[in-house]
C-alpha positions as CSV (number, residue, x, y, z in Angstrom):
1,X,0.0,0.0,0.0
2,X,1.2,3.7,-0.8
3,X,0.9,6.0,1.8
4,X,2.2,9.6,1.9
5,X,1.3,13.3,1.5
6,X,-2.0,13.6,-0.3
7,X,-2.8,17.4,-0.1
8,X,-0.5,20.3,1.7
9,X,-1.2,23.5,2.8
10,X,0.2,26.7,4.3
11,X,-0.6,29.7,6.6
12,X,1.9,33.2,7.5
13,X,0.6,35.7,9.1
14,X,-0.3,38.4,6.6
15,X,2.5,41.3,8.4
16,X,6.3,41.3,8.1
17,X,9.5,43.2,8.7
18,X,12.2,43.5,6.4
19,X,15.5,41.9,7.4
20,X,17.4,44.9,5.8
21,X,15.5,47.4,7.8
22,X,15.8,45.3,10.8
23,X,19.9,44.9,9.7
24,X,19.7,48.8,9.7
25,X,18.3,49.1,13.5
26,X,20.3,47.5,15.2
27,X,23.5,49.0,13.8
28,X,24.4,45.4,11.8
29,X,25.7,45.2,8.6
30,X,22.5,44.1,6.3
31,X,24.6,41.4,4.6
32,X,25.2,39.5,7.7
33,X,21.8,38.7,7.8
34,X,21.1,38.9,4.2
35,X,23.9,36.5,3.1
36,X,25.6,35.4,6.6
37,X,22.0,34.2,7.8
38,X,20.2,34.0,4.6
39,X,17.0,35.9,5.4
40,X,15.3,38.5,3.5
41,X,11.4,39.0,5.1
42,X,10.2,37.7,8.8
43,X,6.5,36.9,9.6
44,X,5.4,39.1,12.4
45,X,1.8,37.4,14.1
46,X,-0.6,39.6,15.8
47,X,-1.9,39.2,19.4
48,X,-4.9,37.1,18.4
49,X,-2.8,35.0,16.4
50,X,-1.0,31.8,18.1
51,X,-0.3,28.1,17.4
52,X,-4.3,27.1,17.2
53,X,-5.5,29.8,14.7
54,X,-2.2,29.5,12.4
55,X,-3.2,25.5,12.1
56,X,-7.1,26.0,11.7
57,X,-5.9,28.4,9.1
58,X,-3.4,25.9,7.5
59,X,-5.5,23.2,7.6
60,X,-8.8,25.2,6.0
61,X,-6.8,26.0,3.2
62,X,-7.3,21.8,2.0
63,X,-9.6,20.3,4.0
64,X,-12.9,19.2,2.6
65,X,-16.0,18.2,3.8
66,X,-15.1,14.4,2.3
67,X,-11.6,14.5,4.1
68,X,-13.0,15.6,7.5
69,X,-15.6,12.6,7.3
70,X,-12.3,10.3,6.6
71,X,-9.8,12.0,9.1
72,X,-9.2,9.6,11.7
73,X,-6.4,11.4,13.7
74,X,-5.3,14.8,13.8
75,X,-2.1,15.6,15.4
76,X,-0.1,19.1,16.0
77,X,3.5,19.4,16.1
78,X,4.2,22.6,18.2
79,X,6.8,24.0,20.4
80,X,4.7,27.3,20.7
81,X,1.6,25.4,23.1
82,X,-0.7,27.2,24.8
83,X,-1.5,25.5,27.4
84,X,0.5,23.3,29.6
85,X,-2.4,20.6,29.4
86,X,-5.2,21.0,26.7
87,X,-3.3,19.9,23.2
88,X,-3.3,22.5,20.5
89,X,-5.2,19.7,18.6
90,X,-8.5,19.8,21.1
91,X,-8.8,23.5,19.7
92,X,-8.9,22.8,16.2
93,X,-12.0,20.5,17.0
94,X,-14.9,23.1,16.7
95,X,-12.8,25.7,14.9
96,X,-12.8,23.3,11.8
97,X,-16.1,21.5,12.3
98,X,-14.7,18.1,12.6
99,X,-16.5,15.0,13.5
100,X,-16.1,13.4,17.1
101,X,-14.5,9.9,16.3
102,X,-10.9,11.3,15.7
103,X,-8.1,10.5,17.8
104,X,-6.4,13.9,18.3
105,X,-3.2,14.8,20.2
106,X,-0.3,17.2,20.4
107,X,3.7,16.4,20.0
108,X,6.4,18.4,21.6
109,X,9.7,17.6,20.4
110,X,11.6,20.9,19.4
111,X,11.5,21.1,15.1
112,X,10.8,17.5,14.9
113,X,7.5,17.2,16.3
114,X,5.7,17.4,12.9
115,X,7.6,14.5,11.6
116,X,7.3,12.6,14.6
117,X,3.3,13.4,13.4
118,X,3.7,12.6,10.2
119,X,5.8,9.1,10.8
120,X,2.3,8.3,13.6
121,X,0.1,9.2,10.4
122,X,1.7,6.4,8.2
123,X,1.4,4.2,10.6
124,X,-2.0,4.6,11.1
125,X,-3.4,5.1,7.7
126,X,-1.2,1.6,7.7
127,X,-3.5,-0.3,10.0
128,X,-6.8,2.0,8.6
129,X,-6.6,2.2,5.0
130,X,-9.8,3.7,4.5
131,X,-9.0,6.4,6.7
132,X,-7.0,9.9,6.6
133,X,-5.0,11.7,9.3
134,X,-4.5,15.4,9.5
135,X,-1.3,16.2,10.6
136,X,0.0,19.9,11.0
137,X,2.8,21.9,12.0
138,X,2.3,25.4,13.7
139,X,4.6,27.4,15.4
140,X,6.0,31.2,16.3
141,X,9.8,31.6,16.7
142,X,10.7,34.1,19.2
143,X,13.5,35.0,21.0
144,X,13.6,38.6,22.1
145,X,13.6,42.2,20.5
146,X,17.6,42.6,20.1
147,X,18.7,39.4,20.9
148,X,20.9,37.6,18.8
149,X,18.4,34.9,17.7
150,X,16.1,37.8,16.7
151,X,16.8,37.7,13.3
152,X,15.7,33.9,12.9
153,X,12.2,34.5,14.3
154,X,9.5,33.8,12.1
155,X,5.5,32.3,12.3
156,X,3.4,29.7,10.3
157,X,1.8,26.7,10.6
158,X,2.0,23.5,7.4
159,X,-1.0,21.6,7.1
160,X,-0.6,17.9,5.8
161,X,-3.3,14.9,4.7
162,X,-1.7,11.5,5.0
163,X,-3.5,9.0,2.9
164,X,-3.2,6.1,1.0
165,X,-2.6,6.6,-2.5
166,X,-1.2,10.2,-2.1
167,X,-1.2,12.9,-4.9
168,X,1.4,14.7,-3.8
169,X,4.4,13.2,-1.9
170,X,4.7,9.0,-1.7
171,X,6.8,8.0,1.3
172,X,9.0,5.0,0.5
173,X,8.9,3.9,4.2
174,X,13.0,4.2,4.6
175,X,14.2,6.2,7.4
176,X,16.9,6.1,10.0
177,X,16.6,8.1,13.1
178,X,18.6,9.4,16.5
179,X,18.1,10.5,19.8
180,X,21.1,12.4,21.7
181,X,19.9,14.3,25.2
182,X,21.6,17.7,23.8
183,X,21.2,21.1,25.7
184,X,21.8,23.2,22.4
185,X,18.3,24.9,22.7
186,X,15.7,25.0,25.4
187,X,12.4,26.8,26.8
188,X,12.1,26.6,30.4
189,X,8.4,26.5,31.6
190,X,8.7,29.7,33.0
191,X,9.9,31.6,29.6
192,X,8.2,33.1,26.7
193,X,11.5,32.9,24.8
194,X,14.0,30.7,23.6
195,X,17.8,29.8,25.2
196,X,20.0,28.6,22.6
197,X,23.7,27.9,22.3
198,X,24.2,29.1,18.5
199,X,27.0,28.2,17.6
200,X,27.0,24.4,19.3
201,X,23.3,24.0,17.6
202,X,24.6,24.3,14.9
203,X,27.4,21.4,15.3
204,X,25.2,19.0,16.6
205,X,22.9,19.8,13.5
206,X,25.7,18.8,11.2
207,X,26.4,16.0,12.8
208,X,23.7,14.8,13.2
209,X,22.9,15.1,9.0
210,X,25.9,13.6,9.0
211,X,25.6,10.6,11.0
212,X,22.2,9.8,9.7
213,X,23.2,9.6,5.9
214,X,25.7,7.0,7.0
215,X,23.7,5.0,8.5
216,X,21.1,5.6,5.6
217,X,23.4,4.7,3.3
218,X,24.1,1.2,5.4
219,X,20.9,0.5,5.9
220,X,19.6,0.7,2.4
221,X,22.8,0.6,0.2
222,X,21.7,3.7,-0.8
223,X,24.2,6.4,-2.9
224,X,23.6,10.5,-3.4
225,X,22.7,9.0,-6.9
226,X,19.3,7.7,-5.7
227,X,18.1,11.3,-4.6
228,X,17.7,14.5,-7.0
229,X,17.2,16.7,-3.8
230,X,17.7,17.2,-0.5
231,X,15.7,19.1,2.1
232,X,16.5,20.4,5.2
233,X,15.1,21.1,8.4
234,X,16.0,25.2,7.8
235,X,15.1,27.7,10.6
236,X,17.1,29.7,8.8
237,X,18.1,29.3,5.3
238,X,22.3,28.9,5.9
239,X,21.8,26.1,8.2
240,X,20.6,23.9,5.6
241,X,23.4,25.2,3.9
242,X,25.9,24.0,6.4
243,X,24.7,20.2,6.0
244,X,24.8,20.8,2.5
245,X,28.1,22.0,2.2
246,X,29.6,18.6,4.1
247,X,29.1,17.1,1.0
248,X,31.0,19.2,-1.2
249,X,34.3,17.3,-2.6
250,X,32.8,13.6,-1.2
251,X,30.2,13.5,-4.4
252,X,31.0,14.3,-8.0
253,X,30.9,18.1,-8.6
254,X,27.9,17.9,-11.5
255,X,25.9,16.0,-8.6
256,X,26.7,18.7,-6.4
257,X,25.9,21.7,-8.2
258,X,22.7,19.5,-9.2
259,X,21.8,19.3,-4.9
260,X,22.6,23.2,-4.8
261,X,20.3,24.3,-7.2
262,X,17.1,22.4,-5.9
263,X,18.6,23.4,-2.6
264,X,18.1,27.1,-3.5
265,X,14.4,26.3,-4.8
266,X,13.6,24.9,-1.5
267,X,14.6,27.8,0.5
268,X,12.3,30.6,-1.5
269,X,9.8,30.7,1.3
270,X,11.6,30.6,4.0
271,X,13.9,33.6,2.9
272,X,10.3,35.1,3.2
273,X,9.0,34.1,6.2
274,X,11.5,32.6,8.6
275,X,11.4,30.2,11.3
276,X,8.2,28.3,11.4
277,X,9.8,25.7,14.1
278,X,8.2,22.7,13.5
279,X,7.1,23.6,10.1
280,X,10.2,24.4,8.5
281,X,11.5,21.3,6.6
282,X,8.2,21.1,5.1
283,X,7.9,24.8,4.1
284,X,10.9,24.2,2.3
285,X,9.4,21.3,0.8
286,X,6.0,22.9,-0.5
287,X,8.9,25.5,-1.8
288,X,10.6,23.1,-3.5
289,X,7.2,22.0,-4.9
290,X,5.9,25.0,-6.1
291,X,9.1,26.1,-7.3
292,X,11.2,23.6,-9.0
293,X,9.6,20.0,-8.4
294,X,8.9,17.2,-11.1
295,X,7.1,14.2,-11.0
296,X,8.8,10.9,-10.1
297,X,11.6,12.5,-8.0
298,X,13.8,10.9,-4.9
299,X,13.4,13.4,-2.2
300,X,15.8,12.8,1.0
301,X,14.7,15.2,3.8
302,X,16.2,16.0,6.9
303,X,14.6,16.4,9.6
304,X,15.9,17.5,13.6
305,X,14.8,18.5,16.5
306,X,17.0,20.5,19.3
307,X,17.4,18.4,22.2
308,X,17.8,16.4,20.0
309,X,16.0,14.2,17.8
310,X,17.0,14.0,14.3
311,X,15.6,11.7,11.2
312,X,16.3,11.1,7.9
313,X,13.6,9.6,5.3
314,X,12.7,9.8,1.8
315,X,9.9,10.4,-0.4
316,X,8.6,10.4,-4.5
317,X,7.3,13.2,-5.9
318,X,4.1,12.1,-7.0
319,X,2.9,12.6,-10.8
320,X,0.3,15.4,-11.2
321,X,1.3,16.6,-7.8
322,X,1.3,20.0,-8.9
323,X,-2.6,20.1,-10.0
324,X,-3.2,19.5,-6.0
325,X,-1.0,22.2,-4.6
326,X,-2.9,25.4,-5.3
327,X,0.4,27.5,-6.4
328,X,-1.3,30.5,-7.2
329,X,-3.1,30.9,-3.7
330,X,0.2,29.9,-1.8
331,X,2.3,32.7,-4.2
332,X,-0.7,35.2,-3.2
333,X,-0.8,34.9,0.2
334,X,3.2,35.7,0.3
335,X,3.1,38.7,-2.4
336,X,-0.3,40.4,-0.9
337,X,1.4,40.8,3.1
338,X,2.3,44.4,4.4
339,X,5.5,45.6,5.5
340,X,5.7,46.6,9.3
341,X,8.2,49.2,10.1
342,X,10.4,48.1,13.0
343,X,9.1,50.4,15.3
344,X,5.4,49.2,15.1
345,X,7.1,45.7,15.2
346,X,8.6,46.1,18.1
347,X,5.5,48.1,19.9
348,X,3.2,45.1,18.6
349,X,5.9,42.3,19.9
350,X,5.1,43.6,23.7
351,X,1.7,43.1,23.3
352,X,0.6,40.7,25.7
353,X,-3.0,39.3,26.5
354,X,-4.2,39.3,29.9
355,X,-7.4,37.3,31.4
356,X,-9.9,39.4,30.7
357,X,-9.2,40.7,27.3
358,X,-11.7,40.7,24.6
359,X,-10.3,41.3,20.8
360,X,-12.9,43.6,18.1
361,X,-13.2,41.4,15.3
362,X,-13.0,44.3,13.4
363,X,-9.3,44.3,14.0
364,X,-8.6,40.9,13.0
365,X,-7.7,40.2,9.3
366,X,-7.0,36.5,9.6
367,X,-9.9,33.8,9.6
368,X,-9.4,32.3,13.0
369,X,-8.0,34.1,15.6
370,X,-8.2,34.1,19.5
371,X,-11.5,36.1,20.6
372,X,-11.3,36.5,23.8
373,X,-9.6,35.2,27.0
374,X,-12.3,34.4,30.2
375,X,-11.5,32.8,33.7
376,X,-7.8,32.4,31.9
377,X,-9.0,30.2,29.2
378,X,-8.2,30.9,25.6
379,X,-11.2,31.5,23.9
380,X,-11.5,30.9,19.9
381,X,-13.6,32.2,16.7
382,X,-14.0,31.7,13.2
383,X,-14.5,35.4,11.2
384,X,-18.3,34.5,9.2
């Protein structure tokens, strides 16, 4: 039986700041976040918006009436919860009208907790073939106006169906995974931000790209040959980049230069947007969809979480995948969002709702956004 990636879908909040301007305000030279990070735009969210309305709003953008009568489970990758008990995914219940007699849960695992979803959704579209699972990814980077991290925030959520016979993305079922107790990145209960040690993240990202394409390549006698493309887990775009670039010299230079290129088509969107956490290998993969993808292509994607948890798999593009990924919506959404200046970003980034607060829906200009929040429960509605 195939299983795999029938339909995928994407939400940014619709207000960014330029990372030139940003560059500029904090007395940095523009090209060491331009070129030395590889950023150009950053996704601000609003108030109202926060892990739960970011996935309704991924997951509205595919769902059907016919899928949400098939979804069986729906799971949320998140490292941005909002509440220390109640999953992101019991939310998402009424906001998107979905029938009782789903199994639906919430993984925390750093960046890899949407692939932890998505490997759970293979497994159970395994054992219930005539069912679908709904598996989403939906986060907000944040670190802290003029920290040094503040330059790889971002916000988004990546909505996926898993199903059998998918349109879009077949997984072959061949993966090889790790788990390394890490402190390289961590959010204490307590914290609204991020701690990270930069520099050592990045090491034990290498290494652990690495160490899992050598045991991919034992495992399934597998050679670079066998892939067309590579994709990263990419909170920012030059960290892919650094995996990448461990390559360089070991593989013949055409096959190289070949990796590069669809490389540089997989990090389009996230150039624009930023860290989406959890959702970031797989905005670079609807990138590399919408941008350079054909059918019948060997995918290899990297995946990690910090902590750490890292996993290596592969997929096959699917042919007539690109008559299910609505392009021109996707490439909308991006083009039609207004600039913030970085004053009114960094007013809007202390914003902080209290119990008590009620939001005019007047202000909101995203479909599902938090309405209100009573007795200190987070209170959600859909925009009619």
């Amino acid at each position: 039986m195939d299983i795999g990636i029938d339909k995928i879908g994407v939400y940014v909040p619709k207000n960014y700041i330029d990372i030139v301007e940003l560059a500029k305000a904090r007395n940095v030279d523009p090209n060491k976040f331009t070129i030395g990070i590889g950023q150009d735009k950053q996704a601000v969210p609003q108030p109202y918006e926060d892990a739960v309305t970011m996935a309704a709003n991924s997951a509205d953008s595919i769902l059907t009436a016919e899928d949400k009568q098939a979804l069986g489970l729906l799971i949320v990758g998140t490292e941005s919860s909002i509440d220390e008990s109640k999953s992101s995914a019991a939310f998402l219940m009424d906001l998107l009208d979905l029938p009782e007699d789903i199994r639906s849960f919430e993984i925390k695992q750093a960046c890899y907790g949407a692939t932890a979803g998505l490997q759970t959704a293979v497994d159970f579209v395994s054992q219930n073939p005539d069912k679908k699972a709904l598996v989403i990814a939906s986060d907000i980077a944040r670190y802290g106006i003029k920290t040094p991290g503040e330059v790889t925030q971002g916000a988004g959520s990546v909505a996926m169906i898993v199903s059998q016979n998918p349109r879009v993305l077949k997984l072959t079922r061949k993966s090889v995974y790790m788990t390394r107790n890490v402190g390289d990145f961590w959010r204490p209960t307590f914290s609204k931000t991020a701690f990270a040690r930069g520099k050592f993240s990045n090491e034990v990202y290498v290494d652990f790209f690495n160490t899992l394409w050598k045991k991919y390549q034992e495992k399934y006698s597998a050679t670079i040959d066998d892939f067309s493309t590579l994709l990263f887990h990419i909170p920012y775009t030059k960290m892919g980049t650094k995996a990448l670039r461990t390559l360089e010299g070991k593989i013949p230079d055409t096959k190289y230069a070949e990796l590069t290129e669809h490389y540089q088509a997989s990090i389009k969107f996230s150039r624009e947007v930023g860290n989406l956490y959890t959702g970031s290998l797989y905005l670079g993969l609807l990138s590399y969809l919408t941008n350079a993808a054909q059918s019948n292509e060997e995918l290899l994607l990297f995946s990690y979480g910090s902590g750490a948890v890292g996993e290596l798999y592969s997929g096959e593009i699917q042919a007539g995948f690109d008559t299910i990924i609505d392009q021109n919506s996707i490439l909308k959404m991006l083009d039609n969002r207004q600039k913030m200046s970085i004053a009114d970003y960094e007013k809007m980034y202390q914003i902080e709702y209290q119990n008590g607060t009620i939001v005019d829906p007047q202000a909101v200009n995203s479909k599902f956004y938090l309405s209100e929040i009573k007795e200190n429960e987070r209170l959600y509605k859909k925009l009619k």
